[in-house]
C-alpha positions in Angstrom: -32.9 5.8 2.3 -36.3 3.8 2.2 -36.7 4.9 -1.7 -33.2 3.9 -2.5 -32.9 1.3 -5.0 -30.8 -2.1 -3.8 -28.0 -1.5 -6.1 -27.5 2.6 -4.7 -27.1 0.4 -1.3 -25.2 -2.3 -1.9 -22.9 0.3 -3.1 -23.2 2.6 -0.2 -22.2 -0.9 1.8 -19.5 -1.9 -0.4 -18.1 1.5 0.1 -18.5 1.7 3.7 -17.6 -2.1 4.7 -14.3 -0.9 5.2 -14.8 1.6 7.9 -18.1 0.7 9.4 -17.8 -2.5 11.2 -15.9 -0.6 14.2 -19.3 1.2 14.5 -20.2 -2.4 16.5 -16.4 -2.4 18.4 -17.5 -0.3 21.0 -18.8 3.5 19.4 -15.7 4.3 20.9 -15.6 8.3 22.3 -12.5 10.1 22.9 -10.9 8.6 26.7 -7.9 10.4 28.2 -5.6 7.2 28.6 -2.4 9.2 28.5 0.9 7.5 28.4 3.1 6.3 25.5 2.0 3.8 22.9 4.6 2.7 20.6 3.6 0.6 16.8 6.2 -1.3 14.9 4.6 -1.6 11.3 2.8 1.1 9.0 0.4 -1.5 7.3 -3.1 -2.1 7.6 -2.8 -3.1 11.1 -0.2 -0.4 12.6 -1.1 2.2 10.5 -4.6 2.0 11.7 -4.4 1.5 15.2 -1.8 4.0 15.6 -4.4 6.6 14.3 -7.6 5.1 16.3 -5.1 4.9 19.5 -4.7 8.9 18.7 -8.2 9.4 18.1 -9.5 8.3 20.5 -7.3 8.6 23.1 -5.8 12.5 22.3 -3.2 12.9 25.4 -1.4 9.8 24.7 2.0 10.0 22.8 1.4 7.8 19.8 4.8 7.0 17.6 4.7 4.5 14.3 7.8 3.3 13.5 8.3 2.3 9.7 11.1 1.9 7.9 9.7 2.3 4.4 8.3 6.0 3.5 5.5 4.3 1.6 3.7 1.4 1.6 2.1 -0.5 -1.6 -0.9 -2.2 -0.6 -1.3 -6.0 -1.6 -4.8 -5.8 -2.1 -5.3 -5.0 -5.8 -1.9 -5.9 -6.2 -2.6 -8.8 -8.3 -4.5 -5.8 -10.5 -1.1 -5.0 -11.8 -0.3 -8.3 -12.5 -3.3 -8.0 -14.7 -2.3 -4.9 -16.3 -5.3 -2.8 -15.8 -3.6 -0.7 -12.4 -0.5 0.8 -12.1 1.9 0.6 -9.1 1.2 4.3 -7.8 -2.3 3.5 -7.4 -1.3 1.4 -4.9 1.4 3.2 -3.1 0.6 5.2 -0.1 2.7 7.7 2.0 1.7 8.5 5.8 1.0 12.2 5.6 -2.2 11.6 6.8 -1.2 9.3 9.7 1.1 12.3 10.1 -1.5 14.3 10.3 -3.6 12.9 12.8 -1.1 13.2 15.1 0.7 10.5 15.5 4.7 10.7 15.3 6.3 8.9 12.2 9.7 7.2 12.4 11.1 6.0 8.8 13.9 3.5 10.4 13.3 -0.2 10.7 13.0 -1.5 14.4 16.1 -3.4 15.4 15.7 -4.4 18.9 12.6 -4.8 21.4 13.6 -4.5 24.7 10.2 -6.1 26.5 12.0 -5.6 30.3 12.8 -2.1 29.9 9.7 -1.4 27.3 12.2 0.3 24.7 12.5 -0.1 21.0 15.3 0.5 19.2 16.0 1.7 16.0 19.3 2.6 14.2 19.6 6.2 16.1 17.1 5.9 18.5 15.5 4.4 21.5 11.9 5.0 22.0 9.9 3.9 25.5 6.7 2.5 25.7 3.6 1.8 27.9 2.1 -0.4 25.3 3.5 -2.0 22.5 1.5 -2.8 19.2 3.6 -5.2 16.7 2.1 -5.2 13.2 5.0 -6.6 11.3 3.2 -8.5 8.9 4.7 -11.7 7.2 8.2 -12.6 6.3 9.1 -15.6 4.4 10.9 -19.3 5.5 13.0 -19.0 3.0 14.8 -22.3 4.5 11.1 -24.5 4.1 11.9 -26.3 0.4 15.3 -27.1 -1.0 16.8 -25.1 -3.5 14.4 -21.9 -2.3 16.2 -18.4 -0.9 16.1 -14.7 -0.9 18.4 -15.2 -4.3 16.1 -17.7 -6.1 12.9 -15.3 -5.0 15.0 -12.5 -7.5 14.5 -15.4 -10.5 11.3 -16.7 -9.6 9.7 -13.6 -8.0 6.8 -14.5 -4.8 5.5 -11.0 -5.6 3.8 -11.4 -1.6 5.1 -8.2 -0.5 3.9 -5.4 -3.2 6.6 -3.4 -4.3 9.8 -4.7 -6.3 8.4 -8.4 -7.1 5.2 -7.3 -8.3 7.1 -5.6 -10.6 9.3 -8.5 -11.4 6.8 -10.3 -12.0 4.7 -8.1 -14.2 8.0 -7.8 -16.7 8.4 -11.5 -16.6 4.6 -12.1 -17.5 5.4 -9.6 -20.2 8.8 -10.3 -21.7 6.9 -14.3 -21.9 6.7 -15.6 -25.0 2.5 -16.5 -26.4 2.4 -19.8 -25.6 4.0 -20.0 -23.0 3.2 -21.5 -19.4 2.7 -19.6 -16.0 3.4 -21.7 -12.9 1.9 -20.4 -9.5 3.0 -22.3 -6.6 0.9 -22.2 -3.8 1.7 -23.1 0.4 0.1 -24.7 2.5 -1.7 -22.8 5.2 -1.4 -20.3 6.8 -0.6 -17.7 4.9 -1.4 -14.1 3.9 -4.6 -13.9 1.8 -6.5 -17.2 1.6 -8.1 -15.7 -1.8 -5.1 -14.0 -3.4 -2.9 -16.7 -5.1 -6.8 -17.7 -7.0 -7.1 -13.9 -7.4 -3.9 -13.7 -8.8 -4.4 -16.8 -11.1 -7.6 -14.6 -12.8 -5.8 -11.3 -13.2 -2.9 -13.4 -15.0 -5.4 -15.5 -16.9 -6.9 -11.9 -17.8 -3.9 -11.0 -19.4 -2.7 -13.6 -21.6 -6.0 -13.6 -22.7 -5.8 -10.5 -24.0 -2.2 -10.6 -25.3 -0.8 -14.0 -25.5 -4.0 -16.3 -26.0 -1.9 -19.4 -26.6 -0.6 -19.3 -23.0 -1.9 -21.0 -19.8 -2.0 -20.6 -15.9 -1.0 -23.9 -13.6 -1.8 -24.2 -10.2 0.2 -26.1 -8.1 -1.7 -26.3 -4.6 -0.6 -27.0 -1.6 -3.6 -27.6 -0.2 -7.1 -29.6 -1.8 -9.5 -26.5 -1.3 -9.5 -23.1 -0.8 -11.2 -20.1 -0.1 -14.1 -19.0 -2.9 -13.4 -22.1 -4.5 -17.0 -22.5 -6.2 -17.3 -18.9 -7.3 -13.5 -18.7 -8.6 -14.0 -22.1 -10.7 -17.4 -21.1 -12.0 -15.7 -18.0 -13.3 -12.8 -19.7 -14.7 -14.9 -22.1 -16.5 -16.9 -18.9 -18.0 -13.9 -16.5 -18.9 -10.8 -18.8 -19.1 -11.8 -22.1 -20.2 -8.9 -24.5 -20.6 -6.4 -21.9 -19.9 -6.2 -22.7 -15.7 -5.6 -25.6 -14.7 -5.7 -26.2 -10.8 -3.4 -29.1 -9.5 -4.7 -29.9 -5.9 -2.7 -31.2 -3.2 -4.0 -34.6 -3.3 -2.9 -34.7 -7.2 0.6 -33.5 -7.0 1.7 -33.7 -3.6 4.3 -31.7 -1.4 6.8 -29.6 -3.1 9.6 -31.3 -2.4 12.4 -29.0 -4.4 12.6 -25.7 -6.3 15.1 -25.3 -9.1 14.6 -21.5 -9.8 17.6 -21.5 -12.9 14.9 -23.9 -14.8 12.0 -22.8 -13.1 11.0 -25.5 -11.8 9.0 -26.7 -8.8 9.1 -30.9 -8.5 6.5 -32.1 -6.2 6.0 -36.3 -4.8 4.2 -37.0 -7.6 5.3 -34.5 -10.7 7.5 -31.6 -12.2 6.3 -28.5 -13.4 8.0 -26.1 -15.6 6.7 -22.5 -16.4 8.4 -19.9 -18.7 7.4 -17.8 -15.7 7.1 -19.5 -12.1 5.5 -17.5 -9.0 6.6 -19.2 -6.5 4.5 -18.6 -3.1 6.8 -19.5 -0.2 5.4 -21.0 3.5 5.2 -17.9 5.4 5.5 -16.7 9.4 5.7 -13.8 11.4 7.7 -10.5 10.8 11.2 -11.2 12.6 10.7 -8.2 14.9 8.1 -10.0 16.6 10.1 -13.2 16.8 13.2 -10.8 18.2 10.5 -9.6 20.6 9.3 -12.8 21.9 6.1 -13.0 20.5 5.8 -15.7 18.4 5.7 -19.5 19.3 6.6 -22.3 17.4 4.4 -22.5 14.7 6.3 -19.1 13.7 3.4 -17.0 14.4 2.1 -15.0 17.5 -0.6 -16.5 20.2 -2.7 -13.7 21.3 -5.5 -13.2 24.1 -8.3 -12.9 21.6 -10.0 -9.9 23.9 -7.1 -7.5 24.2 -5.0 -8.8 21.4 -2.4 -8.7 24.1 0.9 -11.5 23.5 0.5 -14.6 25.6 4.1 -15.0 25.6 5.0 -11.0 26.0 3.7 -8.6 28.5 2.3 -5.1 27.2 2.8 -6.2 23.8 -0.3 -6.5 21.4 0.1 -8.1 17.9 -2.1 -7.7 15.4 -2.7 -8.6 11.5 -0.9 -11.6 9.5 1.7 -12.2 12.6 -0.9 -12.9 15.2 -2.7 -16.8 15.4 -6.1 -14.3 15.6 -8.4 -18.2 15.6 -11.4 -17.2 13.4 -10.2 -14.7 11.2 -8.1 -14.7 8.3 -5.0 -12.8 7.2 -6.7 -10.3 5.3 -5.9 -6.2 5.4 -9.4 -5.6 6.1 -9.3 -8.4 9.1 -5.9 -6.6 10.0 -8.0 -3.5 9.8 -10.3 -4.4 12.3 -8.0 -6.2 14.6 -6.1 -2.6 15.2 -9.3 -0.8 16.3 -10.4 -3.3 18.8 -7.1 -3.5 19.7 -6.9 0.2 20.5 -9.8 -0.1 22.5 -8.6 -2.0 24.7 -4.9 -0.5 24.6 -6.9 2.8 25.7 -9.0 0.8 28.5 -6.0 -0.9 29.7 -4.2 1.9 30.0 -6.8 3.6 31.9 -7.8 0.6 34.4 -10.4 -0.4 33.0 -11.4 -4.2 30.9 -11.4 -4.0 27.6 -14.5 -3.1 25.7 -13.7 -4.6 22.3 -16.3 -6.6 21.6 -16.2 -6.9 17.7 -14.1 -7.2 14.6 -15.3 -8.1 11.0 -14.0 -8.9 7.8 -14.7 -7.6 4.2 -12.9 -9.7 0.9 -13.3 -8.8 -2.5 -11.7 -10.8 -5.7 -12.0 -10.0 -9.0 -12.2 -13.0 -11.9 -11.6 -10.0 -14.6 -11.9 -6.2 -14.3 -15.7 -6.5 -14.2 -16.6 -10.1 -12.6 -16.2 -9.8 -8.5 -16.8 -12.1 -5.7 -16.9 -12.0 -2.3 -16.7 -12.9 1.0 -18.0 -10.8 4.4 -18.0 -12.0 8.3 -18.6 -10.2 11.5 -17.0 -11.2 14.4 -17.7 -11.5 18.3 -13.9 -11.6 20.3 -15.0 -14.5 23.0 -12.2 -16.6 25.0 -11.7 -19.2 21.9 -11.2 -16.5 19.0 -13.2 -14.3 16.8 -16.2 -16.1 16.3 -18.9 -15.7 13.2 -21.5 -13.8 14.1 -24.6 -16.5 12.6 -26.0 -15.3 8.6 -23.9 -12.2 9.7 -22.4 -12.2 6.0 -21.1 -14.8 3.6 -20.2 -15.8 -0.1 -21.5 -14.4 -3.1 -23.8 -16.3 -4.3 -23.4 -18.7 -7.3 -24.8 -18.4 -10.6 -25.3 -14.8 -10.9 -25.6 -12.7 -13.9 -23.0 -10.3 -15.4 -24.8 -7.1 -13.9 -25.1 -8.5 -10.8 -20.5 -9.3 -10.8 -19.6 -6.3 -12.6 -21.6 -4.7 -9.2 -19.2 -6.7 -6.9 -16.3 -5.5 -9.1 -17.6 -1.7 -8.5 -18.0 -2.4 -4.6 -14.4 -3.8 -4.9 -13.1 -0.6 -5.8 -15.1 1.3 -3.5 -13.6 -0.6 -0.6 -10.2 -0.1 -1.6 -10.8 3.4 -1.7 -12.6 3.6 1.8 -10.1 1.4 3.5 -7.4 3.4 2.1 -8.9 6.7 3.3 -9.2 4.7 7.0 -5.6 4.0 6.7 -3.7 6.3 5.1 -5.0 9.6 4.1 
């Protein structure tokens, strides 16, 4: 390794970010634990501590219940949008989680039962030593007049992969050149700081390419956002006039949707797209609110060691549901979250403290197919959150070269493919 050039190892660490921050959660060994550990949620988060819970804890009876039979990733999601990845190479199935041992249920969970440990599915009950929610988001669709599940089938939030980023991907296409895209953005919280900027380049991309005429509005709900420098700079450079970002301060609240028109009117203005992605306020999956879990900010307070509920006992949440102070709803942060989270389901179970020491996250966003940026943390779990570890990662720098982005592009892909081999397969 000490006559490997920089770029052969900033790919090796692209590739491995995924995978090789739990490396510092512990070097966790096979410990007989024993029991039964039950996971609601076969995304980043449940699908991944499910497995490490198996791994590393052999004897104990590990089921993941999942209603869906696949699961399309939203990470390079907004890669479809662009046009340049398809939806199957983003859809998953769980024969590998499957075959790490771990028993599968395709029904949704109806019912947790915290008294009696049980959940409860359409045709079964399942008991439980430990519970792990990973439900992920659902939406409040009740948050802006004139928004519901109906309107989201007009003007499609494409936040859950599947369906709408399909929807949305016909819409962008059946769109007339010259015509305008409107992305409406929430406030925070909400799944993937980056994504809605992310998602602004890939559609930028594409009517570059095949309706020049067009342009991209942002309507924000907030005045900054994450990888703001680096996602301007490479707007500036690739898209010129054709974004324009409307910050918080500038349009205000969204104060009413009219999804016929597709239209979003804010305090201040109305904007109009031939397409409008609406983005609605977000919260916890409603299992965990069914549960218990979450509080009234609609998401889940945690104990930041265990990842244990403070409202629920024996229930752990993890991923975009859990108030995780520090870290941000990311797959990768999810990622992390499960393994130290299985750590400490395993020491728990056995009598012992946790030993979870560490998470980390690892976010990649491309500006066009061959222009990435970045963003990297690693985290030590205290009392108050998951705190930065000091010049433990960062941004991308600014003002770099096309080699050095079409690099970041290339480490993009290799994460995706690592995390997805962690995960899934």
């Amino acid at each position: 390794m000490l006559t490997a050039t920089r770029r052969q190892f900033l790919r090796y660490a692209g590739a491995a970010g995924a995978t090789g921050a739990f490396s510092l959660a512990g070097c966790a060994t096979p410990r007989g634990a024993g029991g039964k550990v039950v996971v609601i949620g076969g995304g980043f988060g449940g699908a991944t501590a499910a497995r490490y819970v198996k791994r590393w804890s052999p004897n104990t009876e590990v089921t993941l219940v999942e209603a869906g039979k696949t699961y399309a990733t939203c990470p390079f999601s907004n890669y479809v949008l662009g046009g340049f990845l398809t939806m199957d190479k983003i859809t998953h199935d769980y024969a590998g989680v499957t075959g790490a041992g771990v028993k599968v249920v395709h029904e949704a969970a109806v019912a947790v039962d915290t008294a009696k440990r049980q959940v409860k599915t359409a045709s079964a009950t399942f008991d439980y030593d430990r519970l792990v929610l990973a439900p992920g988001i659902d939406f409040r669709f009740d948050a802006v007049p004139g928004y519901s599940e109906a309107a989201a089938e007009l003007i499609p939030h494409a936040w859950k992969a599947g369906p709408q980023t399909v929807l949305l991907r016909r819409q962008l296409e059946a769109m007339a050149d010259g015509g305008v895209v409107v992305i409406a953005v929430p406030p925070a919280p909400f799944r993937c700081p980056p994504g809605p900027y992310e998602r602004t380049s890939m559609i930028a991309w594409y009517l570059k390419n095949n309706k020049p005429r067009s342009k991209v509005i942002v309507v924000d709900g907030s005045d900054s956002f994450s990888k703001q420098g680096l996602f301007l700079e490479g707007w500036k450079q690739h898209y010129g006039a054709m974004i324009e970002w409307v910050p918080f301060k500038t349009a205000g609240k969204v104060v009413e949707v009219d999804a016929k028109n597709r239209t979003v009117k804010t305090d201040f203005e109305s904007y109009k797209g031939a397409v409008l992605n609406f983005i609605p306020p977000q919260k916890a999956g409603a299992i965990a609110h069914q549960a218990g879990a979450a509080d009234k900010s609609g998401w889940c307070p945690i104990d930041f060691k265990t990842l244990e509920s403070k409202l629920v006992k024996n229930v752990h949440v993890i991923g975009d549901a859990a108030i995780a102070v520090g870290m941000p709803k990311s797959g990768s942060a999810a990622n992390t979250q499960a393994k130290a989270c299985a750590l400490a389901i395993i020491d728990l179970m056995s009598g012992r403290p946790s030993s979870a020491e560490v998470t980390s996250n690892t976010c990649y966003s491309l500006v066009t197919p061959s222009h990435g940026i970045s963003v990297t943390s690693v985290h030590t779990i205290t009392d108050k959150g998951f705190t930065p570890v000091k010049d433990s990662g960062g941004v991308s720098p600014a003002g770099r070269d096309a080699e050095f982005r079409k690099l970041e592009a290339d480490y993009a892909r290799g994460w995706y493919a690592a995390i997805v081999k962690d995960v899934w397969t």
